[in-house]
The first five atom37 places (N, CA, C, CB, O) and aatype in JSON, in Angstrom:
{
  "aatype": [20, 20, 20, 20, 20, 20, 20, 20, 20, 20, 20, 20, 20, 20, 20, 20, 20, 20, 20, 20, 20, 20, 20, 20, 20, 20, 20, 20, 20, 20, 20, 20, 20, 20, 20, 20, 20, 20, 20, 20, 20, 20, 20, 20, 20, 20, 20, 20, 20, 20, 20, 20, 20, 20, 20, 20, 20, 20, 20, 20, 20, 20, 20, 20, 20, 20, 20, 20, 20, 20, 20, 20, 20, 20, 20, 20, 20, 20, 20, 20, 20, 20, 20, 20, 20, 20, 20, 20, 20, 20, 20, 20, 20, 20, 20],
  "atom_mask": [
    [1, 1, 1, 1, 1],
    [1, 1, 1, 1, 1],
    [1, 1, 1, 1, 1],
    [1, 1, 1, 1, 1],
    [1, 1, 1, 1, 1],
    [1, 1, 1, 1, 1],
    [1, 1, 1, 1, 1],
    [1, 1, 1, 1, 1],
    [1, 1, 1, 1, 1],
    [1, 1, 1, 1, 1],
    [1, 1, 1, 1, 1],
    [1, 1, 1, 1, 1],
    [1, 1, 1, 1, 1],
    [1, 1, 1, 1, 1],
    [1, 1, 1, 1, 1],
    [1, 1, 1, 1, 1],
    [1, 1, 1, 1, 1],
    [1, 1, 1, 1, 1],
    [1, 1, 1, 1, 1],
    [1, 1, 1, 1, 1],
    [1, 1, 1, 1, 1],
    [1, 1, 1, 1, 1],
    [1, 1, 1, 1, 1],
    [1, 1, 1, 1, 1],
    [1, 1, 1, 1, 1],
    [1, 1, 1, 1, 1],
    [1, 1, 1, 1, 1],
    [1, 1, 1, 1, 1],
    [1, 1, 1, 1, 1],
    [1, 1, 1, 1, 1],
    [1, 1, 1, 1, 1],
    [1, 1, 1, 1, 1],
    [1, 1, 1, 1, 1],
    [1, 1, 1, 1, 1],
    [1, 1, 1, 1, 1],
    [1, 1, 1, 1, 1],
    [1, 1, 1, 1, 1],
    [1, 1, 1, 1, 1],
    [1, 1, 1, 1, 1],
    [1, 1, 1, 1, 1],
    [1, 1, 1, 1, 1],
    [1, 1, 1, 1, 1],
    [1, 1, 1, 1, 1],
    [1, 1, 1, 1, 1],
    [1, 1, 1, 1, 1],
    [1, 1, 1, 1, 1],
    [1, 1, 1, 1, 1],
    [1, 1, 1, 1, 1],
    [1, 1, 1, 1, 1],
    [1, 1, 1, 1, 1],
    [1, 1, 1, 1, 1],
    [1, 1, 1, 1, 1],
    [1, 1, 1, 1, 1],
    [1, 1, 1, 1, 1],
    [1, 1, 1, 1, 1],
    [1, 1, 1, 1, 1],
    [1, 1, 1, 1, 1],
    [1, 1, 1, 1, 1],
    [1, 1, 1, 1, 1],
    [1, 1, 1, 1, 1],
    [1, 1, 1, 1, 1],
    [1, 1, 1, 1, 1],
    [1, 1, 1, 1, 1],
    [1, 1, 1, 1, 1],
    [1, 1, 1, 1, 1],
    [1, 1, 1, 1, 1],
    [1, 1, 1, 1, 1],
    [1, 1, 1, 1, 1],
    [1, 1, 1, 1, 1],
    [1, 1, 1, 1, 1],
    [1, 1, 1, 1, 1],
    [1, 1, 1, 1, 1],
    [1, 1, 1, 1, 1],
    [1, 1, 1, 1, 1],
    [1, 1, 1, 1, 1],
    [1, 1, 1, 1, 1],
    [1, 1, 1, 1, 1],
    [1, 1, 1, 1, 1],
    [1, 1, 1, 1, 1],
    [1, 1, 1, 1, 1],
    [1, 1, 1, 1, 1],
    [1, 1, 1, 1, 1],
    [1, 1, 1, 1, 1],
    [1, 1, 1, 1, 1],
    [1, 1, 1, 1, 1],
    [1, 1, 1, 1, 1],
    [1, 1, 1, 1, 1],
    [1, 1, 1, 1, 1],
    [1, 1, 1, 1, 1],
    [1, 1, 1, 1, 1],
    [1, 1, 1, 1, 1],
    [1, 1, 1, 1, 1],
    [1, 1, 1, 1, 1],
    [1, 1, 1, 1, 1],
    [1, 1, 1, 1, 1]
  ],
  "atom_positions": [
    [[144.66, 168.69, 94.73], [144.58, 167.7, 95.79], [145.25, 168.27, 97.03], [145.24, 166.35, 95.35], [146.4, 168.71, 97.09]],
    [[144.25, 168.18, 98.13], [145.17, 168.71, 99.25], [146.22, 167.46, 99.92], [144.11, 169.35, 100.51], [146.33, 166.28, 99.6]],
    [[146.83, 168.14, 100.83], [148.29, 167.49, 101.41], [147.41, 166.27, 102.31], [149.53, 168.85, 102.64], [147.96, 165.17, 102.35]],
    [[146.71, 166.35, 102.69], [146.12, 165.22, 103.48], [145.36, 164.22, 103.16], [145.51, 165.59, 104.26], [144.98, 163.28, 103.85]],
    [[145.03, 164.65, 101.35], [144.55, 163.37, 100.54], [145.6, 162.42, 100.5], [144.13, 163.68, 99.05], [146.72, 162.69, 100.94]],
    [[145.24, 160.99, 99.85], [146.0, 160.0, 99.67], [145.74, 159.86, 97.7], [145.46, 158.61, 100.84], [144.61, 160.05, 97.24]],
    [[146.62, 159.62, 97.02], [145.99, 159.97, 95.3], [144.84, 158.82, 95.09], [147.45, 159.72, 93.79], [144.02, 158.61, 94.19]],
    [[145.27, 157.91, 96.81], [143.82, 156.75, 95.74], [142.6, 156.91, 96.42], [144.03, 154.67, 95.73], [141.63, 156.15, 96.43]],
    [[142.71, 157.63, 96.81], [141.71, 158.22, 97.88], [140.27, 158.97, 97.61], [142.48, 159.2, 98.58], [140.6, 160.1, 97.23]],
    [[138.97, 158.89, 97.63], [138.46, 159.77, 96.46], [138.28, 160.89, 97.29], [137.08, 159.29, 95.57], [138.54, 160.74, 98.49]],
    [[137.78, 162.26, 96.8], [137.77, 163.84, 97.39], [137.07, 163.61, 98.32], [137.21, 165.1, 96.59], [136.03, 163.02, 98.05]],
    [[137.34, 163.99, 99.91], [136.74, 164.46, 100.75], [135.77, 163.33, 101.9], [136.05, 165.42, 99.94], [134.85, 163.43, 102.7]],
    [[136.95, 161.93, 101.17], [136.94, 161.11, 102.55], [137.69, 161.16, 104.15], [137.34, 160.01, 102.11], [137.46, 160.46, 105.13]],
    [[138.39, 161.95, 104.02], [139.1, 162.2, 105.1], [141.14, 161.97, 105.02], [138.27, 161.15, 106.15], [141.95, 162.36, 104.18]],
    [[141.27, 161.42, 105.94], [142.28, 160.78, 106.0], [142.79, 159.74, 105.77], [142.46, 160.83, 106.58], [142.44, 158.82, 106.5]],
    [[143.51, 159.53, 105.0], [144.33, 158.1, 104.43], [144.58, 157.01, 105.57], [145.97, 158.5, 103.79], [144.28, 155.83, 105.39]],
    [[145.14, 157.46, 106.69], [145.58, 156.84, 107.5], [145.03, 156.04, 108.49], [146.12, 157.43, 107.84], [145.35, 154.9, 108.82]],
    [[143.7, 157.19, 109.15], [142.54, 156.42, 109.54], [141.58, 155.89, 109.2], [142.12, 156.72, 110.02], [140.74, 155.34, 109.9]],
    [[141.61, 156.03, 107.89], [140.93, 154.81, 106.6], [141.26, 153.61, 107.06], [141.6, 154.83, 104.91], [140.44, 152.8, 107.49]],
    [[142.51, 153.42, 107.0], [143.33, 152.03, 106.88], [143.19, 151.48, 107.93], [144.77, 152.03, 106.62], [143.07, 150.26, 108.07]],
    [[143.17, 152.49, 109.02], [142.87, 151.9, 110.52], [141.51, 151.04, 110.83], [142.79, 153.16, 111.52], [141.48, 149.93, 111.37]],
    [[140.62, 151.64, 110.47], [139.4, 151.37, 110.19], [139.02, 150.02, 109.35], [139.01, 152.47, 109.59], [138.28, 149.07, 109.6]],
    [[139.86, 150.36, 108.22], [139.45, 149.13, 107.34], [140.26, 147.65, 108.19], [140.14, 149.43, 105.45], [139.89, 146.48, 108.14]],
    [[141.24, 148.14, 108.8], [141.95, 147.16, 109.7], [141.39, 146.33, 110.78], [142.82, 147.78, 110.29], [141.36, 145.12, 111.01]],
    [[140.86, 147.67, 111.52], [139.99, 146.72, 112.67], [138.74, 145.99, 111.84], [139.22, 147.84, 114.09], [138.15, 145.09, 112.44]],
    [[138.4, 146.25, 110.8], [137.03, 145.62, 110.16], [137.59, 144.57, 110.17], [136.34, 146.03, 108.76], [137.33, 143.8, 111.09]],
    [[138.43, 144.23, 109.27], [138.74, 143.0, 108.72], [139.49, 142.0, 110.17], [139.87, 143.34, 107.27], [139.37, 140.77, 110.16]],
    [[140.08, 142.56, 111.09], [140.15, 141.52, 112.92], [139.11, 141.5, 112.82], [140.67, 142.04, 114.64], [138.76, 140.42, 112.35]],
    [[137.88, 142.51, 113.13], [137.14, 141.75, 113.75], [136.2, 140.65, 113.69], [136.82, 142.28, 114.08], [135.67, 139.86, 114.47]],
    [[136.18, 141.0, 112.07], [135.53, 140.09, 111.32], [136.33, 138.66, 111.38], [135.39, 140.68, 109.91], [135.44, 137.81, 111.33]],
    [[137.12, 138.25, 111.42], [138.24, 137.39, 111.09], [137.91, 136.57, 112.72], [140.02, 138.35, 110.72], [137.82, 135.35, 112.84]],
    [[137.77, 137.53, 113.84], [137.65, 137.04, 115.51], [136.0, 136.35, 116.04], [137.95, 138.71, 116.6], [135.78, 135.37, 116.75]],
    [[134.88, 137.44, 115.26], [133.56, 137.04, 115.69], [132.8, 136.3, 114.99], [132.87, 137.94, 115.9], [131.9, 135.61, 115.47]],
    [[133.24, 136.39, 113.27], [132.05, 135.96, 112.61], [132.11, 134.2, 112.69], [132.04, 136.63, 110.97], [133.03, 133.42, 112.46]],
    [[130.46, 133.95, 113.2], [130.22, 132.76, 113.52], [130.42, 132.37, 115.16], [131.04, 132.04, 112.62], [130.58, 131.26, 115.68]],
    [[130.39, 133.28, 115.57], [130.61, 133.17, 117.36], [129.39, 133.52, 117.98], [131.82, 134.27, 118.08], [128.73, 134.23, 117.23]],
    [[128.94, 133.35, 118.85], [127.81, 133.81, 119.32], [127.44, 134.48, 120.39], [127.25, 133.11, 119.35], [128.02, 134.28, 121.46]],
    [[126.29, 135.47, 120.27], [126.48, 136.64, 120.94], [126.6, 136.68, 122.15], [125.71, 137.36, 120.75], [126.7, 137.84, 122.56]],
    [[126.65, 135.73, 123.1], [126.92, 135.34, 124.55], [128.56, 135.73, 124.93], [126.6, 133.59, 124.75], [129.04, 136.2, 125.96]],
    [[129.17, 135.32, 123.67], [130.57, 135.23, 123.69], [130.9, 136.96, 123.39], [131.19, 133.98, 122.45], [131.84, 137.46, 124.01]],
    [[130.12, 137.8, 122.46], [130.0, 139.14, 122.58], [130.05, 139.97, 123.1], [129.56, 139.41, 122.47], [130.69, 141.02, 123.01]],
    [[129.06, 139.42, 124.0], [128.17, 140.52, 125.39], [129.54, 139.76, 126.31], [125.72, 139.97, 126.18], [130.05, 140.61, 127.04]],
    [[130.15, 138.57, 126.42], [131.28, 138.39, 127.58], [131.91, 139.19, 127.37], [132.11, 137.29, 127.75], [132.61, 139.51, 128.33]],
    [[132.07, 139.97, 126.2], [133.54, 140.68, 125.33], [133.37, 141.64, 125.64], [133.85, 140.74, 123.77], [134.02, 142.01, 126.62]],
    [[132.66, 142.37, 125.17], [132.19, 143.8, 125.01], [131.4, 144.44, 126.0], [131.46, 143.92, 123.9], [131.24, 145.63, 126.28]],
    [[130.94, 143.38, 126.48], [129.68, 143.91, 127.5], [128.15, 143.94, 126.94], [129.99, 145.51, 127.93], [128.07, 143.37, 125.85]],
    [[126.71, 144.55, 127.47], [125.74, 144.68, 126.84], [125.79, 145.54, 125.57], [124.93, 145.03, 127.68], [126.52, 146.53, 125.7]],
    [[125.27, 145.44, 124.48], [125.26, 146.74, 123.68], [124.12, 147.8, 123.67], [125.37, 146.37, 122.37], [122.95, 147.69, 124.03]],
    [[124.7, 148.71, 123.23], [124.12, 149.81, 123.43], [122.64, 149.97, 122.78], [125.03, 150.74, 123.02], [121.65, 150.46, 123.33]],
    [[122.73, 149.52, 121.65], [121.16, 149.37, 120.82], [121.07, 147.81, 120.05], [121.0, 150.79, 119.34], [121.95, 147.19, 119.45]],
    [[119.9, 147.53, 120.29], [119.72, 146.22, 119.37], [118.37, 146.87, 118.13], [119.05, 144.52, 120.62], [117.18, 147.16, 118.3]],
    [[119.11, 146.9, 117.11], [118.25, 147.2, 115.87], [117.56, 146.25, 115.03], [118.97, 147.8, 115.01], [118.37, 145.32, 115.11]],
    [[116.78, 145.88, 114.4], [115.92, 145.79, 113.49], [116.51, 145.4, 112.05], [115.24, 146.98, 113.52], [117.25, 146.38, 112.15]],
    [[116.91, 144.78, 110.62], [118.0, 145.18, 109.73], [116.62, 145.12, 108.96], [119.58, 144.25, 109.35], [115.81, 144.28, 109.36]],
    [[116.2, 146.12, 107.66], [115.01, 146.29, 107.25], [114.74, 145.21, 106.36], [114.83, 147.52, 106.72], [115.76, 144.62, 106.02]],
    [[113.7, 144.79, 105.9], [113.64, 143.52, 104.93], [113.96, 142.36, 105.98], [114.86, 143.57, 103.54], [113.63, 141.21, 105.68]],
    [[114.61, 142.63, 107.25], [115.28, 141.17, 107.88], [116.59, 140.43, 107.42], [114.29, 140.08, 107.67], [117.23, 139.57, 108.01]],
    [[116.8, 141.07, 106.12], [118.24, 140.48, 106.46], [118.27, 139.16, 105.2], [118.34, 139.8, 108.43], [117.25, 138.73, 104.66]],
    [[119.6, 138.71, 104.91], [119.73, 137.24, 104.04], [120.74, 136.57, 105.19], [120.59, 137.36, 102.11], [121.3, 137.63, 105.47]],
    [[121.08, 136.06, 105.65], [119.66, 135.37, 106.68], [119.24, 136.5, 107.31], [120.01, 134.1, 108.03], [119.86, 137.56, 107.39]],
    [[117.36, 136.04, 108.1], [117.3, 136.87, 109.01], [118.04, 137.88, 109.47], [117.18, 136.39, 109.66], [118.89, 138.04, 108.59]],
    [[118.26, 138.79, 110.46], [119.43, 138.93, 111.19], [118.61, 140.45, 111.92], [121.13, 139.05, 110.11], [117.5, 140.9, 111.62]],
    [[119.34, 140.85, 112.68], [119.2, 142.31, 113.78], [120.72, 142.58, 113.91], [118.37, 142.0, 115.66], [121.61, 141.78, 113.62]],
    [[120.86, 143.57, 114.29], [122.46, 144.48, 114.74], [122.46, 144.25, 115.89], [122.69, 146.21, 114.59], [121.54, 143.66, 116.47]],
    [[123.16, 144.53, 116.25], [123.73, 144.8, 117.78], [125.0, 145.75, 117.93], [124.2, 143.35, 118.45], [126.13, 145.34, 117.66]],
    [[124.72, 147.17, 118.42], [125.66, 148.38, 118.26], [126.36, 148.52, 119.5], [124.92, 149.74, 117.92], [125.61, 148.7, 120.45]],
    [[127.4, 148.5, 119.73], [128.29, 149.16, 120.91], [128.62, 149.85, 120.95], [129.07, 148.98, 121.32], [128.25, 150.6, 120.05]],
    [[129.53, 150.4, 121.85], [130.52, 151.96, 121.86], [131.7, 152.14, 120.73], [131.46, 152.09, 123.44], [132.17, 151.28, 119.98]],
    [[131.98, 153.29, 120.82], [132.89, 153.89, 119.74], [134.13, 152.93, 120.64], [133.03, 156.02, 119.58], [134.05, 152.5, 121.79]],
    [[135.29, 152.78, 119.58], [136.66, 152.29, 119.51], [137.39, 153.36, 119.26], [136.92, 151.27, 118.55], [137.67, 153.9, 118.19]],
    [[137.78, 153.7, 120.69], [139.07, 155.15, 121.1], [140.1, 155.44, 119.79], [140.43, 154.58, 122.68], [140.36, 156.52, 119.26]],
    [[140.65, 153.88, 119.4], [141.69, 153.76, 118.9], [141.63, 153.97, 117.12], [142.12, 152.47, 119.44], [142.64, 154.11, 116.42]],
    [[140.36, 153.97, 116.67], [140.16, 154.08, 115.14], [138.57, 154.76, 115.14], [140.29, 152.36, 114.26], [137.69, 154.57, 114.3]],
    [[138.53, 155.27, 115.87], [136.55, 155.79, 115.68], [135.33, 154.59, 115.11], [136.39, 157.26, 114.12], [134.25, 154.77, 114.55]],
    [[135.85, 153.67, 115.43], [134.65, 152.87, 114.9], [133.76, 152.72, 115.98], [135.01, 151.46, 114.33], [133.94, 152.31, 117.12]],
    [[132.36, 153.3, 115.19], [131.6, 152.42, 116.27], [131.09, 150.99, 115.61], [130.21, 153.3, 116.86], [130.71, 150.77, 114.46]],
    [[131.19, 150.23, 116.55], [131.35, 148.85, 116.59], [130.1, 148.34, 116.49], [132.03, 148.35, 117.72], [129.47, 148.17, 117.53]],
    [[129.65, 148.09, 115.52], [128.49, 147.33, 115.24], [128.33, 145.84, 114.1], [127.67, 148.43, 114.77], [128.85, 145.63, 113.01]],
    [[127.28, 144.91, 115.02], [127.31, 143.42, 113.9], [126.3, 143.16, 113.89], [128.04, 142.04, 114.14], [125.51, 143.5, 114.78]],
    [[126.04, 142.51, 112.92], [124.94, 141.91, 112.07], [124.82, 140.4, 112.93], [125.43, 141.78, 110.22], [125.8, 139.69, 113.11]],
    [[123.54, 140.08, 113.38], [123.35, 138.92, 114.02], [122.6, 138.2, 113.4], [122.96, 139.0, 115.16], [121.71, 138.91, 112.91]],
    [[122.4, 136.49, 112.99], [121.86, 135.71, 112.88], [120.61, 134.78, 113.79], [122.71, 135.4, 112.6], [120.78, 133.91, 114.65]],
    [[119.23, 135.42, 113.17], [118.69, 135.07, 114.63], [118.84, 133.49, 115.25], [117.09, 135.4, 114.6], [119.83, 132.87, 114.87]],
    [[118.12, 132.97, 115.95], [118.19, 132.08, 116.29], [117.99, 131.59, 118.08], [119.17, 131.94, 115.63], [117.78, 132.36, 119.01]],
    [[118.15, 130.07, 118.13], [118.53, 129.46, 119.8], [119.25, 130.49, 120.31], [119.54, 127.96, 119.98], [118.94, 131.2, 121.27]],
    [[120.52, 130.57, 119.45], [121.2, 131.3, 120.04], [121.96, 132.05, 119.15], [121.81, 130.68, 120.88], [122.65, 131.35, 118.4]],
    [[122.09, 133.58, 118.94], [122.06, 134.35, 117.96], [123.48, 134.15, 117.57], [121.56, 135.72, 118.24], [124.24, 133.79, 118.46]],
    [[123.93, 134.32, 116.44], [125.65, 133.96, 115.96], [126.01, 135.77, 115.01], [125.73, 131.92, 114.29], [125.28, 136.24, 114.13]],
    [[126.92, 136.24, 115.41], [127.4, 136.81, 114.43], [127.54, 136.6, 112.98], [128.2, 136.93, 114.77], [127.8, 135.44, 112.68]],
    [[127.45, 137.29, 112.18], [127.36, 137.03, 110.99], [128.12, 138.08, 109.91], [126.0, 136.91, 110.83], [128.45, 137.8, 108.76]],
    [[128.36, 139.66, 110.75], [129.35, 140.21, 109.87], [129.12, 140.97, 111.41], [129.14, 140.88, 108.01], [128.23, 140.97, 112.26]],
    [[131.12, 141.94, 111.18], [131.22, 143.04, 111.84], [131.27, 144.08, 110.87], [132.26, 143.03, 112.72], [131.63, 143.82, 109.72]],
    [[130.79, 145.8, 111.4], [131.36, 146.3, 110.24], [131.53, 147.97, 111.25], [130.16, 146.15, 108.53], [130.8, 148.25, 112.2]],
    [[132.35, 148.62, 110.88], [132.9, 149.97, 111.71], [132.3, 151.13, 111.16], [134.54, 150.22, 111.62], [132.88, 151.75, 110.27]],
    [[131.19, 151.52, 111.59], [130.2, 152.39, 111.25], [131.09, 153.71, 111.86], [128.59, 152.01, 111.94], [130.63, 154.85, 111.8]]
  ]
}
């Protein structure tokens, strides 16, 4: 095991530390958007960068909506939208 594994870590995920970071901002952001709607998003974040397609459509429906990378943990910032009147978040997740 090298010095920069973590032992619970499996081979050749990276770093322990920015794991945690990562799994951190998942779980804010999830905790801040889900069920908000994307008006309140695009106020946040601004436009996003790609609006995708989710294959099959999704349980519910749904499309992504991808933004820019997050300086602070490498996530790029992408959520799962609920279509609709007016589209609602439905998961974040740090691609």
């Amino acid at each position: 095991m090298s010095a920069q594994q973590h032992p619970r870590e499996p081979q050749g995920t990276g770093d322990y530390g920015a794991r945690q970071l990562r799994l951190e901002r998942e779980a804010v952001m999830n905790e801040r958007w889900n069920n908000r709607r994307m008006s309140e998003l695009v106020a946040a974040m601004g436009e996003p960068e790609r609006l995708l397609s989710i294959p099959g459509g999704g349980s519910p429906p749904s499309f992504a909506a991808v933004f820019g990378r997050d300086p602070a943990t490498g996530c790029i910032d992408a959520f799962a939208l609920v279509y609709g009147s007016e589209p609602t978040v439905r998961a974040y997740h740090c691609r």
